[in-house]
PyMOL Python script that loads the backbone (N, CA, C, O; Angstrom):
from pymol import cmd

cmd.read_pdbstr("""\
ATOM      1  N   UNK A   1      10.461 -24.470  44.249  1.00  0.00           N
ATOM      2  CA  UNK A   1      10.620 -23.975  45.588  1.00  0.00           C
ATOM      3  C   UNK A   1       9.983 -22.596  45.707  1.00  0.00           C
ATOM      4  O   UNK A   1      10.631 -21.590  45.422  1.00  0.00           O
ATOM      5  N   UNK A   2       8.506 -22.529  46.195  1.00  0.00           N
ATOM      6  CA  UNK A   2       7.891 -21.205  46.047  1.00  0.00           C
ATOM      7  C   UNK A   2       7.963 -20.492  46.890  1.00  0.00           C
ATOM      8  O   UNK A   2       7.417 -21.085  47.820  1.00  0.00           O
ATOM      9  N   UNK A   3       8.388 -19.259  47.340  1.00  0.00           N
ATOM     10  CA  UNK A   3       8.775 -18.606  48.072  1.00  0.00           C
ATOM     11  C   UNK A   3       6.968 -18.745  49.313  1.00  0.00           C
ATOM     12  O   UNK A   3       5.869 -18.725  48.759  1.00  0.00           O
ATOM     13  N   UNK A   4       7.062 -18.838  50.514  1.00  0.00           N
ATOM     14  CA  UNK A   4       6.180 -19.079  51.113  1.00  0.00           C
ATOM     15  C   UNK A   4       5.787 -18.202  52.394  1.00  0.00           C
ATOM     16  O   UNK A   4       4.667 -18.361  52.879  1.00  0.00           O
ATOM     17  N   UNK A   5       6.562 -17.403  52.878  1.00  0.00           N
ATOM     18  CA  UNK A   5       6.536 -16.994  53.771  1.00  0.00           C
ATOM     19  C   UNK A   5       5.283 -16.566  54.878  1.00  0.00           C
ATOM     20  O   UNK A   5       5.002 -16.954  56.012  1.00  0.00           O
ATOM     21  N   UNK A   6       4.775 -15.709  54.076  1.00  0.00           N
ATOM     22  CA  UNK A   6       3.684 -15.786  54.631  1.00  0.00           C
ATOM     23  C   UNK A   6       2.662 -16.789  54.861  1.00  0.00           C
ATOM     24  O   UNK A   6       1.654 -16.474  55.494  1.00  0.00           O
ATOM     25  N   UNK A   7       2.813 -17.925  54.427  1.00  0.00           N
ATOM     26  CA  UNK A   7       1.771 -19.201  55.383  1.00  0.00           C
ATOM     27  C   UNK A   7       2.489 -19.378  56.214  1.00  0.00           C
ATOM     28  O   UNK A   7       1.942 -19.471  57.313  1.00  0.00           O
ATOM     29  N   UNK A   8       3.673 -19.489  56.206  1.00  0.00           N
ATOM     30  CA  UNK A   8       4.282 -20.491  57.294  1.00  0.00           C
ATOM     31  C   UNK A   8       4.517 -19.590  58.846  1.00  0.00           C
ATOM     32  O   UNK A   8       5.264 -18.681  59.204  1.00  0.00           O
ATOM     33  N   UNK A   9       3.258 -20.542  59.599  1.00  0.00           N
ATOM     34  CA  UNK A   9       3.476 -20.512  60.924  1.00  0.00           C
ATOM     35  C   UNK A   9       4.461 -20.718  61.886  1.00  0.00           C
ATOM     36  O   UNK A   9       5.261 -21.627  61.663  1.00  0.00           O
ATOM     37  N   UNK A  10       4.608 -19.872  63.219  1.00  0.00           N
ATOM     38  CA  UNK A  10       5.900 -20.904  63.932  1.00  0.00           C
ATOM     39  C   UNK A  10       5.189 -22.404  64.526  1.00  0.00           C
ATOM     40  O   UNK A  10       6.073 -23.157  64.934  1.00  0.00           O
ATOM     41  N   UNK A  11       3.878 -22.947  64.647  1.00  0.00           N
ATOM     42  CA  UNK A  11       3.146 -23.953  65.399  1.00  0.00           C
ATOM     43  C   UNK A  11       3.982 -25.000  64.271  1.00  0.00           C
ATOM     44  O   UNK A  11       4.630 -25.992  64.604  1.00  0.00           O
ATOM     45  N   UNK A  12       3.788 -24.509  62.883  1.00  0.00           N
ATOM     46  CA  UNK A  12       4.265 -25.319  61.755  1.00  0.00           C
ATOM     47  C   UNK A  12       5.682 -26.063  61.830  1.00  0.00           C
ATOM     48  O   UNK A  12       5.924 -26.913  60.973  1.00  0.00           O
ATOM     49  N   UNK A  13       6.674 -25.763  62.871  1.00  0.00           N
ATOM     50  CA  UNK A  13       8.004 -25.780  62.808  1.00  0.00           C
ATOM     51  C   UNK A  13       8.266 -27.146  63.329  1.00  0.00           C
ATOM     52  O   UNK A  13       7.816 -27.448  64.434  1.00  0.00           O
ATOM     53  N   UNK A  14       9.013 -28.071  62.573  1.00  0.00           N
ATOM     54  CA  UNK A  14       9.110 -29.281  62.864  1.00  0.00           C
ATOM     55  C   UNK A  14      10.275 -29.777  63.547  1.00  0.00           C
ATOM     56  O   UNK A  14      10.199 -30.335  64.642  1.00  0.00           O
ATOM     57  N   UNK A  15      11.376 -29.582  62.912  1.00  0.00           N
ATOM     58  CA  UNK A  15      12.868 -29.823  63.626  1.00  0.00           C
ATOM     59  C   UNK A  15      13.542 -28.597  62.670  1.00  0.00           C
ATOM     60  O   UNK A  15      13.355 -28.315  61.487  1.00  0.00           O
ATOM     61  N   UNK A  16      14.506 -27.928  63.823  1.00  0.00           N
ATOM     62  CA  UNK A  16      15.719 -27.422  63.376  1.00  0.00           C
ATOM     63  C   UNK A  16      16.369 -28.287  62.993  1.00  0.00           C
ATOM     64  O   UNK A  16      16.279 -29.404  63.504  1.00  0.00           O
ATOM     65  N   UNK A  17      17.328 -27.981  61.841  1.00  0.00           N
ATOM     66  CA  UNK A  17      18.037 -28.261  61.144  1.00  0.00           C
ATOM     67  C   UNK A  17      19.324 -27.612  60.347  1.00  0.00           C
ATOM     68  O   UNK A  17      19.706 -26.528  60.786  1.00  0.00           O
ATOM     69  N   UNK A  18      20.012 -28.148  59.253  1.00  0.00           N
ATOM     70  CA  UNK A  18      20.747 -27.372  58.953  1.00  0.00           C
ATOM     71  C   UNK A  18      20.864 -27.561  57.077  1.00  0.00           C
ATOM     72  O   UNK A  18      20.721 -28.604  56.438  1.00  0.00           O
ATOM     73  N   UNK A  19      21.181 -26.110  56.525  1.00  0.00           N
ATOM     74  CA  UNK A  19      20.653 -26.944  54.904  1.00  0.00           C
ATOM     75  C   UNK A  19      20.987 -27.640  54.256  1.00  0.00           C
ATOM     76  O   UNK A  19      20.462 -27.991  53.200  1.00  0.00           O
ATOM     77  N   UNK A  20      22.507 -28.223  55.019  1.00  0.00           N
ATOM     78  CA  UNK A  20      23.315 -29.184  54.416  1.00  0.00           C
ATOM     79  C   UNK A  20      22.536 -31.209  54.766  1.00  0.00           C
ATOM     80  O   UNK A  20      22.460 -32.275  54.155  1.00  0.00           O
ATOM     81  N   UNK A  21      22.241 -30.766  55.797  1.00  0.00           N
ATOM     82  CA  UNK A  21      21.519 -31.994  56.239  1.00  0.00           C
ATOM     83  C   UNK A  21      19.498 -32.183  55.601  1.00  0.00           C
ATOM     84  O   UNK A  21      18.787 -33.185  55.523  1.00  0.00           O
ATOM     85  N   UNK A  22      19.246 -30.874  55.314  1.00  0.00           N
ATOM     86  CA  UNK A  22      17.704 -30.647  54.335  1.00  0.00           C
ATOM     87  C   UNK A  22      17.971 -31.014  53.512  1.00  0.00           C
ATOM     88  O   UNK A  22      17.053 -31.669  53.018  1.00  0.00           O
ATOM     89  N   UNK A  23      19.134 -30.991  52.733  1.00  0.00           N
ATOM     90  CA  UNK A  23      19.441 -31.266  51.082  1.00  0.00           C
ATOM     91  C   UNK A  23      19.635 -32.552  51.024  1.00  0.00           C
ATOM     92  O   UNK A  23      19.098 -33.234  50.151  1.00  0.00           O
ATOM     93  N   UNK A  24      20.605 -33.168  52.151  1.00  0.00           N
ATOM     94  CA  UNK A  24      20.837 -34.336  51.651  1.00  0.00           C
ATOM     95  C   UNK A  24      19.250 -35.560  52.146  1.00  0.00           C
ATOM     96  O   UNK A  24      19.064 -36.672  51.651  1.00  0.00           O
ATOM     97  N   UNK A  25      18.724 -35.162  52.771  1.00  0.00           N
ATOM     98  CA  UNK A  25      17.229 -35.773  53.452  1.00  0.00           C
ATOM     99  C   UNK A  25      16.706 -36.142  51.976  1.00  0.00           C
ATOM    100  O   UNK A  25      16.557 -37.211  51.382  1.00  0.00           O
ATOM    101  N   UNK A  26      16.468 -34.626  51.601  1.00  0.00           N
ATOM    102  CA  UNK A  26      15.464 -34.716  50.412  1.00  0.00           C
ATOM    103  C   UNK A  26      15.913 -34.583  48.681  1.00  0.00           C
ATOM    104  O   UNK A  26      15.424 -34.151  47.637  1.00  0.00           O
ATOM    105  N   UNK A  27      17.279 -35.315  49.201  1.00  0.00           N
ATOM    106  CA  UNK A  27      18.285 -35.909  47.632  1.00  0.00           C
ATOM    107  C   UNK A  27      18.560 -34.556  46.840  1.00  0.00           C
ATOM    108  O   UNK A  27      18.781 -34.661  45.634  1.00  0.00           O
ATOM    109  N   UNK A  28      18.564 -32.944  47.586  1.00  0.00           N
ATOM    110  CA  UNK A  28      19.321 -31.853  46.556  1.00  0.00           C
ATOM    111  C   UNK A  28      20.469 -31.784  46.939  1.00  0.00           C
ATOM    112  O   UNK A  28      21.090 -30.794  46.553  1.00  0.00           O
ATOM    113  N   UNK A  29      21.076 -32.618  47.684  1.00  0.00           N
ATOM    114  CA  UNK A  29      22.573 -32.692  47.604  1.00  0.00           C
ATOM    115  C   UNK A  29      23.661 -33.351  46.146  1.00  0.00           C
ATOM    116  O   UNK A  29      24.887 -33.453  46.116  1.00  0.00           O
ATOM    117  N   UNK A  30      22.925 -33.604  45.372  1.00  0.00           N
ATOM    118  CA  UNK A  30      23.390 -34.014  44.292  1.00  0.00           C
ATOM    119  C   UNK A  30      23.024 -33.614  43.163  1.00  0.00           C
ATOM    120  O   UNK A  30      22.205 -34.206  42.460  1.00  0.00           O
ATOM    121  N   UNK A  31      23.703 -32.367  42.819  1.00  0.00           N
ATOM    122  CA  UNK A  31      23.040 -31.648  42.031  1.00  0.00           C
ATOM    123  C   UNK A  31      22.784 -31.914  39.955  1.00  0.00           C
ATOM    124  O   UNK A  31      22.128 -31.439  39.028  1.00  0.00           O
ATOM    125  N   UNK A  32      24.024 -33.193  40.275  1.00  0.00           N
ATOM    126  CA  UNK A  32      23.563 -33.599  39.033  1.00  0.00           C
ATOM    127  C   UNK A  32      22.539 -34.321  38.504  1.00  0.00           C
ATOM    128  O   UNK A  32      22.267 -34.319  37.304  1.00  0.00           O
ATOM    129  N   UNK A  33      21.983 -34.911  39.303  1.00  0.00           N
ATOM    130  CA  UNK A  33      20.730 -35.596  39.081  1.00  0.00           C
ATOM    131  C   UNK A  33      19.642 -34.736  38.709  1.00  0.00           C
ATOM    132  O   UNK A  33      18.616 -35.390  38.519  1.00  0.00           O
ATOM    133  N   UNK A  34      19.448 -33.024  38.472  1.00  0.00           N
ATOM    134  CA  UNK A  34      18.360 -32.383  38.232  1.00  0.00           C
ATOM    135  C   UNK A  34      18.585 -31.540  36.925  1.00  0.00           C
ATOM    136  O   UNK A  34      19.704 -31.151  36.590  1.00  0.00           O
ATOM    137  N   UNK A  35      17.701 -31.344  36.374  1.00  0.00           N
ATOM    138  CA  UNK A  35      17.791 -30.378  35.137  1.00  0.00           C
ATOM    139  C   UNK A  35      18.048 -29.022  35.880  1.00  0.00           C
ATOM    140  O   UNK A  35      17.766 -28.714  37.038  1.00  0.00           O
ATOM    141  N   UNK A  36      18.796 -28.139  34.677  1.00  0.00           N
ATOM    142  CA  UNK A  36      19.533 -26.959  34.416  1.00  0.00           C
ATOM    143  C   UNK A  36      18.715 -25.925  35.596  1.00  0.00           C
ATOM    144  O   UNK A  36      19.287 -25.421  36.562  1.00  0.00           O
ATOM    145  N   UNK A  37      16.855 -25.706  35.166  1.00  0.00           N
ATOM    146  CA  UNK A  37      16.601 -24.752  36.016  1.00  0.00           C
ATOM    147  C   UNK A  37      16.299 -25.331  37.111  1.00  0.00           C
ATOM    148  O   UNK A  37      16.035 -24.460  37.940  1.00  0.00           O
ATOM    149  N   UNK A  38      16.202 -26.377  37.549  1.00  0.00           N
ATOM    150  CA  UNK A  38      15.763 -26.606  39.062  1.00  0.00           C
ATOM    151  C   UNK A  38      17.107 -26.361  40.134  1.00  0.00           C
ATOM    152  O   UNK A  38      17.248 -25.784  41.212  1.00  0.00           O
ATOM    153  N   UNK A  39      18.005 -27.137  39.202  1.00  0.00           N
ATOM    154  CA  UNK A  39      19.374 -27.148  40.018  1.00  0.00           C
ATOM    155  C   UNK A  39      20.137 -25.299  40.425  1.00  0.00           C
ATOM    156  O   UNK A  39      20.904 -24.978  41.334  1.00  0.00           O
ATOM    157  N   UNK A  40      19.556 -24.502  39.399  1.00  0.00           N
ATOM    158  CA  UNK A  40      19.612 -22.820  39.610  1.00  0.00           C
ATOM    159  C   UNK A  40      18.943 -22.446  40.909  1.00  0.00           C
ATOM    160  O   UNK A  40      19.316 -21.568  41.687  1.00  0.00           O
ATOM    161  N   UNK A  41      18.229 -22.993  40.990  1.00  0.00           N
ATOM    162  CA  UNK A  41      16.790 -22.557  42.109  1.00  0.00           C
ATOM    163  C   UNK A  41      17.637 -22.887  43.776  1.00  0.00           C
ATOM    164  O   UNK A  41      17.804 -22.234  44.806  1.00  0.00           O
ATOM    165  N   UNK A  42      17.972 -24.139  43.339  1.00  0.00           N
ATOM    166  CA  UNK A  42      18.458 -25.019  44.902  1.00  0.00           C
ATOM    167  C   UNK A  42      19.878 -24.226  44.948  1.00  0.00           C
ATOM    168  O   UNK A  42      20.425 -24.402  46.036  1.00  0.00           O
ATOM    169  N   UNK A  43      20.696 -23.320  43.973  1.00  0.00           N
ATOM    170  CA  UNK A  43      21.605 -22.826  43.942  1.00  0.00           C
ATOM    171  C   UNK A  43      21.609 -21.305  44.780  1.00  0.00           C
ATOM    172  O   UNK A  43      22.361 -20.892  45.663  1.00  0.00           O
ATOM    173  N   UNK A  44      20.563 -20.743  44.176  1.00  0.00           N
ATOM    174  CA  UNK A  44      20.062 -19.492  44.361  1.00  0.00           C
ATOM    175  C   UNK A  44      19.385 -19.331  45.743  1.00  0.00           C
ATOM    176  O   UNK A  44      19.194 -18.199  46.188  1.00  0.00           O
ATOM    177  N   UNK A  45      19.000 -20.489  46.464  1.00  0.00           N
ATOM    178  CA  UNK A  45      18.405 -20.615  47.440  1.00  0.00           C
ATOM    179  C   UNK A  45      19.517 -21.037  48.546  1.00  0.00           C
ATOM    180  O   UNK A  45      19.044 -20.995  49.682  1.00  0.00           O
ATOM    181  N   UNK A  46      20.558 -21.340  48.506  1.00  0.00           N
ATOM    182  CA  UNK A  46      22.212 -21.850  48.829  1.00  0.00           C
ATOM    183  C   UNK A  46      21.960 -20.196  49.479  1.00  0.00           C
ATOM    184  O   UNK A  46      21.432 -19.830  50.529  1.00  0.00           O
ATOM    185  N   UNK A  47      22.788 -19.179  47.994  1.00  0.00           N
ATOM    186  CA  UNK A  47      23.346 -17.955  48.363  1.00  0.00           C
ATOM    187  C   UNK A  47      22.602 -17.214  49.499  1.00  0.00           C
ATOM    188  O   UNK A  47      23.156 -16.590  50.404  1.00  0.00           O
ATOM    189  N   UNK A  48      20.901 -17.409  49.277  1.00  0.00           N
ATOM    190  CA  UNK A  48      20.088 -16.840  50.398  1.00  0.00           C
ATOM    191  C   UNK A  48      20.322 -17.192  51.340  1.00  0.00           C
ATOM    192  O   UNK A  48      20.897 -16.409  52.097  1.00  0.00           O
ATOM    193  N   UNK A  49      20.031 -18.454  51.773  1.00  0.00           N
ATOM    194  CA  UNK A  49      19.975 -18.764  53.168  1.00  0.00           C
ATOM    195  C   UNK A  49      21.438 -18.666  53.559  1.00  0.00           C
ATOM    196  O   UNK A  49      21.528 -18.751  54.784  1.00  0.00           O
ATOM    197  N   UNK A  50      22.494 -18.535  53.031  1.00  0.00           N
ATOM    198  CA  UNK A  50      23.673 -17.966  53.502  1.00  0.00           C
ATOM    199  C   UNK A  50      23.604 -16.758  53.809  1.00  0.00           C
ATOM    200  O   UNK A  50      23.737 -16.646  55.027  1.00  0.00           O
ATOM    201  N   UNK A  51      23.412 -15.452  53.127  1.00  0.00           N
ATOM    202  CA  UNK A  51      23.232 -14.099  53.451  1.00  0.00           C
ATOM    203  C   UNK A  51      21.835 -13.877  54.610  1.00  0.00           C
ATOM    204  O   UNK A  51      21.655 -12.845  55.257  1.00  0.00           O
ATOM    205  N   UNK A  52      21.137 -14.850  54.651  1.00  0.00           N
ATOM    206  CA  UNK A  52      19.982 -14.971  55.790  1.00  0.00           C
ATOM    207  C   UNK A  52      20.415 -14.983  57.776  1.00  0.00           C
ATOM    208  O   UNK A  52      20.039 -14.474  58.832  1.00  0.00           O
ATOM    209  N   UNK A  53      21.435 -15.949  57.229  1.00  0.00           N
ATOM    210  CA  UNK A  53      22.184 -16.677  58.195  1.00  0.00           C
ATOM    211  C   UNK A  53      23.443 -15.841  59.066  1.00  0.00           C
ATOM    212  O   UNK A  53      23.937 -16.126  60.157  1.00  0.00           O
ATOM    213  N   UNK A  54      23.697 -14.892  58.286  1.00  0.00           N
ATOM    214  CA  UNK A  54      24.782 -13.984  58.565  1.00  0.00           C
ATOM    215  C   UNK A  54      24.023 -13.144  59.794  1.00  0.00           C
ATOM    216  O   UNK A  54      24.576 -13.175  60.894  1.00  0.00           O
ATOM    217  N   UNK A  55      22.937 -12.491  59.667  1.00  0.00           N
ATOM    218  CA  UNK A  55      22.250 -12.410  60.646  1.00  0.00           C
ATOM    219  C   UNK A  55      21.928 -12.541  61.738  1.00  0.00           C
ATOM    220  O   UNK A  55      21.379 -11.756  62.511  1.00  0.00           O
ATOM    221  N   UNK A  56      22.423 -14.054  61.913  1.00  0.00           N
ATOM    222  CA  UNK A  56      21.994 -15.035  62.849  1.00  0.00           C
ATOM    223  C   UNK A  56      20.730 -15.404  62.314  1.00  0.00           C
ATOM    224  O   UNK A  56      20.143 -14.790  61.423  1.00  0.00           O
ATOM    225  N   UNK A  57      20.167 -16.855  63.132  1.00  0.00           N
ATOM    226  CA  UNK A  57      19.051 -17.287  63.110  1.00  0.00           C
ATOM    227  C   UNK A  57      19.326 -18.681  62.988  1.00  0.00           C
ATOM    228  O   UNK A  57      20.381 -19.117  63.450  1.00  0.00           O
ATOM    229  N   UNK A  58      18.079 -19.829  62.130  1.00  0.00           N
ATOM    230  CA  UNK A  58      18.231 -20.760  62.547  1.00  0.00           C
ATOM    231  C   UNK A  58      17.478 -21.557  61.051  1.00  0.00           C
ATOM    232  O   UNK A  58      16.729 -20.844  60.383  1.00  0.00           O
ATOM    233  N   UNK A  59      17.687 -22.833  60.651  1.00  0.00           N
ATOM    234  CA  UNK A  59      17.071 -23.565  59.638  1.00  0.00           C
ATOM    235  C   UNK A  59      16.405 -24.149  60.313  1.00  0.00           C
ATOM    236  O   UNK A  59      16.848 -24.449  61.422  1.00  0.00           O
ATOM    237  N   UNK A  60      15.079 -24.553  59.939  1.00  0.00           N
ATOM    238  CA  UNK A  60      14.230 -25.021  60.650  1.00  0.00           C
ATOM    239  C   UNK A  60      13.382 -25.860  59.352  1.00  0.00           C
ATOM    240  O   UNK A  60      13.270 -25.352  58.237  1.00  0.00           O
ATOM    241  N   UNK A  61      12.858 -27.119  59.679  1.00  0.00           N
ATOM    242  CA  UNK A  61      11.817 -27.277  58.512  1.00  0.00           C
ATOM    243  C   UNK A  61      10.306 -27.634  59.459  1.00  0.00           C
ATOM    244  O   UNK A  61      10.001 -27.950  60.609  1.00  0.00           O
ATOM    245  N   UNK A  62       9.704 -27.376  58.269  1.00  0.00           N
ATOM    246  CA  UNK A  62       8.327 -27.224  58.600  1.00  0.00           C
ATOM    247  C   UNK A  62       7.216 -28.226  57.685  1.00  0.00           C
ATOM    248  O   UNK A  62       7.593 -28.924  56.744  1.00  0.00           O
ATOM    249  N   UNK A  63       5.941 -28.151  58.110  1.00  0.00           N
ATOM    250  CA  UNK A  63       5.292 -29.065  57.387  1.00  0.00           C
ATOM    251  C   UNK A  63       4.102 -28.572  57.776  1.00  0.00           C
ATOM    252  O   UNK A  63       4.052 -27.923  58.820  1.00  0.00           O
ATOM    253  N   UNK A  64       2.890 -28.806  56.970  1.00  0.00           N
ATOM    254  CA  UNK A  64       1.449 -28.882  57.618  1.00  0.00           C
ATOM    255  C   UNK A  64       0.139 -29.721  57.018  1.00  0.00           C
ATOM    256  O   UNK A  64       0.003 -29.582  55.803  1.00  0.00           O
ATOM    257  N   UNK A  65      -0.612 -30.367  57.517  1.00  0.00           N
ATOM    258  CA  UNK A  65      -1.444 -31.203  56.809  1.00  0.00           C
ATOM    259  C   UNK A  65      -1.126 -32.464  57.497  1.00  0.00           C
ATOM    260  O   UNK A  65      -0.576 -32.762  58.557  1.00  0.00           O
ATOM    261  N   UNK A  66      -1.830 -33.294  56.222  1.00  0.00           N
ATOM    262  CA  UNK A  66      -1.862 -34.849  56.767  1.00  0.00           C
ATOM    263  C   UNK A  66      -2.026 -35.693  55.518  1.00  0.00           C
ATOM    264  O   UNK A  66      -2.760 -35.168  54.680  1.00  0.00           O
ATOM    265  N   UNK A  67      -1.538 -36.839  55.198  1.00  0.00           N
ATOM    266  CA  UNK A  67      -2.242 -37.189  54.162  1.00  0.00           C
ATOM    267  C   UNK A  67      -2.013 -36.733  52.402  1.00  0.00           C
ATOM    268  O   UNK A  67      -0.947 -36.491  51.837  1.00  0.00           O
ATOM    269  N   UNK A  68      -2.740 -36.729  52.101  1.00  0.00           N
ATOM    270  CA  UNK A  68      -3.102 -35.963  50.846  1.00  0.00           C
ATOM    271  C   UNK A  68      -3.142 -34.531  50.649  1.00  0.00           C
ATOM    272  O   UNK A  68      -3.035 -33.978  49.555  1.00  0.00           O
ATOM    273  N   UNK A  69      -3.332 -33.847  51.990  1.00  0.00           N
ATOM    274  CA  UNK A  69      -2.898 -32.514  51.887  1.00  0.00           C
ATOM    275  C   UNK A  69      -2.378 -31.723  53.051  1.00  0.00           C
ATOM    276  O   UNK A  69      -2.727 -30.991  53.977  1.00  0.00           O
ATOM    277  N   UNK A  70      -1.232 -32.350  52.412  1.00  0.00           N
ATOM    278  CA  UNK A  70       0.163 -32.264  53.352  1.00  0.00           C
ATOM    279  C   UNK A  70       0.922 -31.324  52.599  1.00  0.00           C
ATOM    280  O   UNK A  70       0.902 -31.425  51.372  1.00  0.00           O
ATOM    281  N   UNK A  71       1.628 -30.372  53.176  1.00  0.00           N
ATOM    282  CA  UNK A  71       2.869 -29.567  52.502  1.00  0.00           C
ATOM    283  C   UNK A  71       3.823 -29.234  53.699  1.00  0.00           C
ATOM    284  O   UNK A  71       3.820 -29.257  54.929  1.00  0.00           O
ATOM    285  N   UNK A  72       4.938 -28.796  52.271  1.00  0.00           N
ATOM    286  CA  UNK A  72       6.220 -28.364  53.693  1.00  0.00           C
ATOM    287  C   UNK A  72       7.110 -27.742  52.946  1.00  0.00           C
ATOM    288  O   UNK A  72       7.051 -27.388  51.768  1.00  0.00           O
ATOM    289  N   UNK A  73       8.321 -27.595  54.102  1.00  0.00           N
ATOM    290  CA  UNK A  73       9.200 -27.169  53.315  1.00  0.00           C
ATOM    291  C   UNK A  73      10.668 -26.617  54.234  1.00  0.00           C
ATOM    292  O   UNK A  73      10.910 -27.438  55.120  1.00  0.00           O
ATOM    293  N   UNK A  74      11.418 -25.741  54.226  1.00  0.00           N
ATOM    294  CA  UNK A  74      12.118 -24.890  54.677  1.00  0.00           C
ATOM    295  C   UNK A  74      12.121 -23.522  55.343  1.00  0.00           C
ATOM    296  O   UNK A  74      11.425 -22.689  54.763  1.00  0.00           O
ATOM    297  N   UNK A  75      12.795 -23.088  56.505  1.00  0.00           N
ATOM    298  CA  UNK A  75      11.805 -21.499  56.760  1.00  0.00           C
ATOM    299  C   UNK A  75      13.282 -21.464  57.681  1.00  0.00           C
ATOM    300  O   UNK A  75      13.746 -22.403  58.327  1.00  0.00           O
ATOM    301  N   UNK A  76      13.786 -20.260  57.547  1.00  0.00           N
ATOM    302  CA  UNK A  76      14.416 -19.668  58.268  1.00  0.00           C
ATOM    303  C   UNK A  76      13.831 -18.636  59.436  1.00  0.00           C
ATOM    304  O   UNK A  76      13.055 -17.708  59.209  1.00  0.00           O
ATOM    305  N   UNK A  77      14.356 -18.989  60.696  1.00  0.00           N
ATOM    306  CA  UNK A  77      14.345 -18.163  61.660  1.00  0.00           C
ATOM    307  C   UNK A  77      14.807 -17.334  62.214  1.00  0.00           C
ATOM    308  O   UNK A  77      16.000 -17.638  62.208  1.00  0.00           O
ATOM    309  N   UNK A  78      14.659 -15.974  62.992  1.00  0.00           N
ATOM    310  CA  UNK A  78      15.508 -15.379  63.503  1.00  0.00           C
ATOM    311  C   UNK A  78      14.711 -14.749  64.697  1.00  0.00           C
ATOM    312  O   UNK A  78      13.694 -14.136  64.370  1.00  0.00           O
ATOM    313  N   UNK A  79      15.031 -14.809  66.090  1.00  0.00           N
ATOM    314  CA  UNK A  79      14.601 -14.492  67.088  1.00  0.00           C
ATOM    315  C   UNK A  79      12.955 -14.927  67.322  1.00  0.00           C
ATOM    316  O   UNK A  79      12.288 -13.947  67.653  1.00  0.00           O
ATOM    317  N   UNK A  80      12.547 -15.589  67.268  1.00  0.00           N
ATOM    318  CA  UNK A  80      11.113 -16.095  66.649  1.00  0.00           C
ATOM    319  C   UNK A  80      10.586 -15.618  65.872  1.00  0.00           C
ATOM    320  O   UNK A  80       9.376 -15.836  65.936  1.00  0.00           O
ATOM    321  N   UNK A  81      10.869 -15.045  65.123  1.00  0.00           N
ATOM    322  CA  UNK A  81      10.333 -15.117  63.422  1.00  0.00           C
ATOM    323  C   UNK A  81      11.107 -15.610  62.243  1.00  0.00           C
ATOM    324  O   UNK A  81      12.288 -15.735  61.921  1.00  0.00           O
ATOM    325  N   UNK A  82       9.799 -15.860  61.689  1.00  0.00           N
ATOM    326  CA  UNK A  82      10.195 -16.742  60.449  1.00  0.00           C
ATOM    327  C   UNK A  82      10.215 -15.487  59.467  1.00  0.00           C
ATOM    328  O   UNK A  82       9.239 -14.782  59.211  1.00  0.00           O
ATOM    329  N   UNK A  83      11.600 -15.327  58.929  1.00  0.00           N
ATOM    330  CA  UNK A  83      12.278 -14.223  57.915  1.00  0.00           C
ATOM    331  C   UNK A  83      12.151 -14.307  56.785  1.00  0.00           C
ATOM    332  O   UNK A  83      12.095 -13.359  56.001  1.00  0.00           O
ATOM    333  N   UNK A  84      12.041 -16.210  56.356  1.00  0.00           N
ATOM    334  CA  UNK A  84      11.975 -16.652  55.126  1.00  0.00           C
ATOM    335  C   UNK A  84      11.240 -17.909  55.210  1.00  0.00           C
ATOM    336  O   UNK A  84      11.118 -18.406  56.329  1.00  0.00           O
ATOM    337  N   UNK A  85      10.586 -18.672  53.915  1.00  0.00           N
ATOM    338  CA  UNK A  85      10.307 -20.247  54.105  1.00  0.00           C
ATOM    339  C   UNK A  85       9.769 -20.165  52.536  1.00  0.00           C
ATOM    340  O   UNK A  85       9.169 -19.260  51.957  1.00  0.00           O
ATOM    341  N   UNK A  86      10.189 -21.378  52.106  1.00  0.00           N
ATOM    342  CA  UNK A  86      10.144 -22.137  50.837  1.00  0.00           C
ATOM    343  C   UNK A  86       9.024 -23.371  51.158  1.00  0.00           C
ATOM    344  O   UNK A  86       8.803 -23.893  52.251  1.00  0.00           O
ATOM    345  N   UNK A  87       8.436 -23.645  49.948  1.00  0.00           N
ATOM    346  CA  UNK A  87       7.537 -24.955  49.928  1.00  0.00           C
ATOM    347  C   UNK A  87       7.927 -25.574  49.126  1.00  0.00           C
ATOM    348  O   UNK A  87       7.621 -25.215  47.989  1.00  0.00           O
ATOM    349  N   UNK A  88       8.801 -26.819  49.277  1.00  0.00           N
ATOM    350  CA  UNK A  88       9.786 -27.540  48.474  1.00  0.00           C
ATOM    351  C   UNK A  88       8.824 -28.893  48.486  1.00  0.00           C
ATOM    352  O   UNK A  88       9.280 -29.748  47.728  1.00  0.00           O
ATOM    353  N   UNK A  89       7.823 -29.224  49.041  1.00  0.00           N
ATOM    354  CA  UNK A  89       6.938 -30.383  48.383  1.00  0.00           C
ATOM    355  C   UNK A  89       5.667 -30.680  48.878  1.00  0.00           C
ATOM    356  O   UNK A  89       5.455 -29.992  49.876  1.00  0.00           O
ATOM    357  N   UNK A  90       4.544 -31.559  48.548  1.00  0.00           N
ATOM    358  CA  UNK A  90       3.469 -31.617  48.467  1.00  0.00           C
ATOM    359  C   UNK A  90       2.708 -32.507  48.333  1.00  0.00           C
ATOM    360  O   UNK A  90       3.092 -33.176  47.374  1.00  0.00           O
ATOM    361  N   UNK A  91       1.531 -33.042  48.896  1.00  0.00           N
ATOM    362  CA  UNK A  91       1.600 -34.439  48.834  1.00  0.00           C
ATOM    363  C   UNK A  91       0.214 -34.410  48.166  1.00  0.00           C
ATOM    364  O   UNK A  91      -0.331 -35.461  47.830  1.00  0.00           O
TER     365      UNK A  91
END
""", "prot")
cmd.dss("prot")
cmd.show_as("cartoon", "prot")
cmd.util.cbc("prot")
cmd.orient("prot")
């Protein structure tokens, strides 16, 4: 999950969302199914977007491409800007 921020556009923004419903979409709701450091990462990324959120703002996921070079991911919002965004996969 590489910290991304700076690519990610607001044009990029696909559906709000929420990270409980991102996780379970894209199967990190079950955290036993992953080895030691990945499952740290999706942990560590929990505490953020909680302390993000306190703020206010909004989960949003995002995507860009087509095809074969397609990416996306996660991006937090706040008043129209994007504060934060992760690239959680890749095609």
């Amino acid at each position: 999950m590489p910290e991304f921020t700076e690519h990610v556009k607001l044009p990029m923004l696909t559906r709000q969302t929420t990270l409980a419903e991102y996780e379970a979409f894209w199967c990190m709701d079950n955290l036993e199914r992953f080895r030691p450091e990945i499952r740290d990462r999706i942990l560590k990324r929990r505490v953020e977007v909680a302390e993000l959120l306190l703020f206010g703002g909004e989960t949003w996921e995002w995507s860009q491409g087509r095809d074969l070079a397609a990416h996306g991911g996660l991006a937090i919002v706040n008043n129209g800007v994007i504060v934060r965004a992760w690239q959680d996969w890749k095609s």
